[in-house]
Structure formats: C-alpha cells, structure tokens
C-alpha positions in Angstrom: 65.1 59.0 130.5 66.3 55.6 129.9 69.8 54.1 129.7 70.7 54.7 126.1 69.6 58.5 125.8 71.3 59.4 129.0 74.5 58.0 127.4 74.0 60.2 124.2 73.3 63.2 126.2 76.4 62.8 128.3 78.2 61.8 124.7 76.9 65.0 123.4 77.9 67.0 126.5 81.6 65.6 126.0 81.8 66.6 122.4 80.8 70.6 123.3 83.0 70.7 126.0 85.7 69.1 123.7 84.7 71.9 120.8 84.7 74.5 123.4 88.6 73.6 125.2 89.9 73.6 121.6 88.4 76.9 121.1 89.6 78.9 123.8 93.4 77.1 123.8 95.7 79.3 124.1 98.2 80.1 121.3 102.0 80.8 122.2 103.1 84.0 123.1 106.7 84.9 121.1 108.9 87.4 123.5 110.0 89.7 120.2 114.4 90.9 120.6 114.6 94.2 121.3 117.0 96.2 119.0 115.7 99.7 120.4 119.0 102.7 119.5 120.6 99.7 117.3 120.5 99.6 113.4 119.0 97.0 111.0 120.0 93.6 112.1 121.5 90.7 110.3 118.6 88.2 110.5 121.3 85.5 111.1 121.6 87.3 114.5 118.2 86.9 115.7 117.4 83.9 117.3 115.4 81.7 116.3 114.5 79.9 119.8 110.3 79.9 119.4 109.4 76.6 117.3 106.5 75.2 116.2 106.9 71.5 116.8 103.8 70.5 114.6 104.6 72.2 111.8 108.4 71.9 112.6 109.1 75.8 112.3 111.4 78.1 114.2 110.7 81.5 114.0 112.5 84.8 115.6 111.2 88.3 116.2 112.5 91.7 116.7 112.0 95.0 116.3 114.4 98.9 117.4 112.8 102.3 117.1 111.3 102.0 113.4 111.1 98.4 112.1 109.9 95.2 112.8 112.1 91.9 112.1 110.5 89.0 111.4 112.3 85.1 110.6 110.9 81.7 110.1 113.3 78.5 109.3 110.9 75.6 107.9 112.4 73.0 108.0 109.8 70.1 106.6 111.3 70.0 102.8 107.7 68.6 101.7 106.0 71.6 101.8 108.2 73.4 99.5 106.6 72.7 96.4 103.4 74.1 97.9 105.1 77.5 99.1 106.4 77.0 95.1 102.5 76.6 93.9 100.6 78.7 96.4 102.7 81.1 98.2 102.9 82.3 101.5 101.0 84.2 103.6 101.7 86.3 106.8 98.7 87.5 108.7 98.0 89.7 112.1 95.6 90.2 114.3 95.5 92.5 117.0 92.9 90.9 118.6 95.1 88.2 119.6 92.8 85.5 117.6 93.0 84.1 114.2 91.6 86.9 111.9 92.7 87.1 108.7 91.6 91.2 107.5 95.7 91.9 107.5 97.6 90.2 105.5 100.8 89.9 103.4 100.8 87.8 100.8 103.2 86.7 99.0 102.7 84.9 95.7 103.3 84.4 91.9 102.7 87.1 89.5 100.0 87.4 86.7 102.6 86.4 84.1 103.7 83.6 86.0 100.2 82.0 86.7 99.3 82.4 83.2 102.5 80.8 82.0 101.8 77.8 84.7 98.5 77.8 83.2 98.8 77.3 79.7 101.4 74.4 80.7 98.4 72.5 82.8 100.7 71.6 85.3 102.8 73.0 88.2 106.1 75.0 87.2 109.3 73.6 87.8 111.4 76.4 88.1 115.2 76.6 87.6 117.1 75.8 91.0 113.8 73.6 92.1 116.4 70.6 92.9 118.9 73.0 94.3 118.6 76.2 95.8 115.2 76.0 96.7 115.4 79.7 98.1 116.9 81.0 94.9 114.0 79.3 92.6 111.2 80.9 94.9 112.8 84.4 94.9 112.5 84.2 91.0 108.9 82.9 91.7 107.0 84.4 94.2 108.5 88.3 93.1 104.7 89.2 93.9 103.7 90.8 97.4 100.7 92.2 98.8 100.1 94.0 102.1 96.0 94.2 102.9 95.4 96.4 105.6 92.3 95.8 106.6 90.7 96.3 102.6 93.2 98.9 102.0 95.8 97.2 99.5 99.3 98.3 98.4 100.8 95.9 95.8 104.6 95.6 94.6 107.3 93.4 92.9 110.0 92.5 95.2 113.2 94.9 95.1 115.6 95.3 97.6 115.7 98.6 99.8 113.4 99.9 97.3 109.9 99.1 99.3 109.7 99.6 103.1 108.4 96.3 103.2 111.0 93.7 102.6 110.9 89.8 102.1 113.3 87.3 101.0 113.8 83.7 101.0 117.1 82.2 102.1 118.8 78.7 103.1 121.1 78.2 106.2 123.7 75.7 106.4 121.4 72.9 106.3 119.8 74.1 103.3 116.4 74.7 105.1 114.3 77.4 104.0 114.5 80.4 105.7 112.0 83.1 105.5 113.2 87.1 106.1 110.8 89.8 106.6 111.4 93.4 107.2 108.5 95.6 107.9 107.7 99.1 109.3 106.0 98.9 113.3 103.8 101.9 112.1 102.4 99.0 109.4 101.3 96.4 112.2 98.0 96.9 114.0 98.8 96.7 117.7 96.6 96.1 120.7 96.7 98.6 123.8 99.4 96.0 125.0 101.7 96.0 122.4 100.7 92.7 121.2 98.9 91.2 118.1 98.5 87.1 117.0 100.4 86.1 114.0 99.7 83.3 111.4 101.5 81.9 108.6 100.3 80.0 106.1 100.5 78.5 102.8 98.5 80.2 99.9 95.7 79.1 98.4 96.6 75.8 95.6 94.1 77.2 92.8 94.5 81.4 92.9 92.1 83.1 91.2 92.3 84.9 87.7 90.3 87.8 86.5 89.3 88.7 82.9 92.4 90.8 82.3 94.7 88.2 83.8 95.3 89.6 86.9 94.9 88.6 90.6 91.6 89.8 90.9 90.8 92.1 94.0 94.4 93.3 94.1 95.3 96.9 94.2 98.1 98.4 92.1 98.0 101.9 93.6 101.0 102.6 96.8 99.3 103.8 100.3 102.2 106.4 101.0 102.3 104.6 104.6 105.7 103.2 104.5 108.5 104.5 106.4 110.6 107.0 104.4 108.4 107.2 101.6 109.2 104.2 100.7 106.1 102.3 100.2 104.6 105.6 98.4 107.3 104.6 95.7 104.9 102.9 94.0 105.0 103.3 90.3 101.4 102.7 89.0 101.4 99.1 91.2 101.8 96.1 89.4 98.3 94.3 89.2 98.3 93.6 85.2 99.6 90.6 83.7 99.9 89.8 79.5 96.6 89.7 78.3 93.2 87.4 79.5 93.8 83.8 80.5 92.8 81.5 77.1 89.5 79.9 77.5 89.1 76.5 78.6 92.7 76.3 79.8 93.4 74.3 82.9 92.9 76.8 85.9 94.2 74.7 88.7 97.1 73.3 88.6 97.5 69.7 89.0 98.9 68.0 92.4 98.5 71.0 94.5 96.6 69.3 96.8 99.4 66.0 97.1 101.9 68.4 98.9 101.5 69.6 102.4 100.2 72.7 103.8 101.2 75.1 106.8 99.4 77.0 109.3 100.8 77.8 112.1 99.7 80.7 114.5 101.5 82.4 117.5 101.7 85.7 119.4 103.6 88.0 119.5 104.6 90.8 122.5 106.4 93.8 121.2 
C-alpha cells in the first residue's frame, strides 16, 4: 500500500470514528422538582436552571402525585416567526434516544392554514410586534398528542383538557412555553426516565382533500386524568371546505427564519 492510500484509509478511519463519537454523545440529563403531596404549581415557581446554550433555552421540570410540569423560556426572538409558521413540537422517548413515535404537537388549525394559504404568504397575526405570546395563543389553538399511532386531537381551552399548553412572556418579554400533562400520559423507562425533544414544526404542513391536517384523529382516547381528555366532543380535525386548487401551499420565507431542536433527558 503506498503513501497516498494509506493516508485515505487513515482519513477514512477518522471520519467513522468521528460519525460514531457524535452518535453515541450523551444528551443532558434534566433532574425534574419534585412537587409529590403539593398542588398544581405556578410555573413561575419552577426553576428554570437546565439551559440549552446552543439553542439559548432554559427549561424546568416537575411533577407531584398526578401531573407532570413542563417550562421552556426561548429566548432567541428569531425563531419566533417560525414557532408563528410551523408550530411546536414536544416529543418523548423512553428509550432515552431521539425517537419521534410520541409527540405533541402543537400547531395551526385547518381554518387558519387555509386562510394563510389563500393569502400566499405567512400570517401576521394581531400582537405579532407586541405580545408575541398573546398572537401565538390565538394562532397555534391546535394540539395533538400521538401516542405511539394512537391520536387524541383538541383546541386549546383552559382546565377543560387534561393536557394543558400555553404561551407566555416574563419580564423580559421572552417567550415562555407552559405545559401541563398527566404522568400516566408519558411513556417511562424501568428508571423513571424518558429523552425529550423540542422542536419547531414542519415550515410547509400538509393539507388533505377536505382541508384538514391529514393523518390527524378527531376522536378523545378517554386516557386523561379525570376524564378530562375523554371530554372530547367529536375532535376537531375538519376545517371549511377543500384547499382551492393551484393555491400556494407553502408559504413563503419559512425557510429564512431559524429552527429549534433541542433534546435532553429527563429523570422523574
């Protein structure tokens, strides 16, 4: 083997053992509060003291007897109009790895894509250069929790679902993310732990025939505490009518804004 080859094989070697560190890094481990024989928290009283420097998030966990209490503060302001666009989206995996087969998502409604739609270009909502956490409660109204295939779809009300989310601003008018959710909900490994990712939506969602989100489910699971989530009245997966043909399905600069993805775990 001369010179030259012995150097690409050696290059070569250095590239898989690159791919293979990367691989097997270890995400963070978040130590969740434990609120065991308290009541429902105020999520300004959970600390927010785990932070993703790269995608300049701090995020705070909790849980007591029933519920578990989830917080996120972003503070990069540029990927706001992207959460406006595309959502967010809250995944677990108890696995402790990066799957994506539970997820909550939390997005626009039919009526609102279509109405983004036949504009041909990204909404600005009222608010949009003001309270940013008051214009994407009136936006993203639509949630979706996907166990594993098994979908329960509703429009955001508070104390009326067992799942809870809402969108907030602290003093420095950062955006603060508030999650409520029922412990029975989350899929748990023997060690009371599961990985945890959030991300941004995706910038073009897709439409059915009807109008819809396609592959969403309008029919409740029953698996909320309290009955709750079996509240469901007939689910909410219908919009006004099909999308117009030849109207603009993506909408434009999606792409211009950033995008998050940032993935942790968590110990109960």
């Amino acid at each position: 083997m001369n010179l030259l080859n012995r150097r690409s094989v050696k290059m070569i070697g250095y590239i898989f053992l690159s791919l293979f560190s990367f691989s097997c890094a270890k995400i963070p481990v978040y130590q969740s509060q434990n609120l065991s024989g308290q009541p429902t928290p105020e999520f300004s009283a959970i600390p927010t003291t785990h932070f993703d420097k790269k995608n300049n998030i701090r995020y705070g966990v909790a849980v007591n007897d029933t519920n578990f209490f989830f917080t996120a503060t972003l503070s990069d302001r540029t990927i706001y109009p992207r959460i406006m666009r595309s959502g967010l989206n809250l995944y677990f995996d108890p696995q402790g790895k990066k799957s994506k087969k539970y997820a909550l998502k939390i997005e626009r409604s039919p009526d609102q894509l279509n109405r983004q739609n036949l504009q041909g270009r990204p909404m600005q909502e009222p608010g949009m250069n003001g309270n940013i956490a008051a214009a994407i409660n009136s936006t993203l109204k639509k949630v979706t929790w996907d166990a594993n295939g098994e979908e329960f779809t509703f429009y955001r009300s508070p104390h009326l679902y067992a799942i809870e989310v809402n969108f907030t601003t602290n003093q420095y008018n950062e955006l603060v993310l508030e999650l409520q959710m029922p412990l029975k909900e989350i899929p748990l490994a023997g060690d009371h732990t599961f990985s945890a990712g959030l991300e941004t939506g995706s910038s073009s969602p897709s439409m059915n025939g009807s109008g819809s989100m396609s592959g969403n489910s309008g029919s409740g699971r029953g698996r909320g505490s309290g009955g709750g989530m079996g509240r469901m009245p007939g689910g909410g997966g219908g919009g006004r009518g099909g999308q117009m043909k030849g109207m603009q399905q993506h909408p434009a600069g999606t792409s211009s804004s950033s995008a998050v993805s940032s993935w942790f775990k968590v110990a109960l």
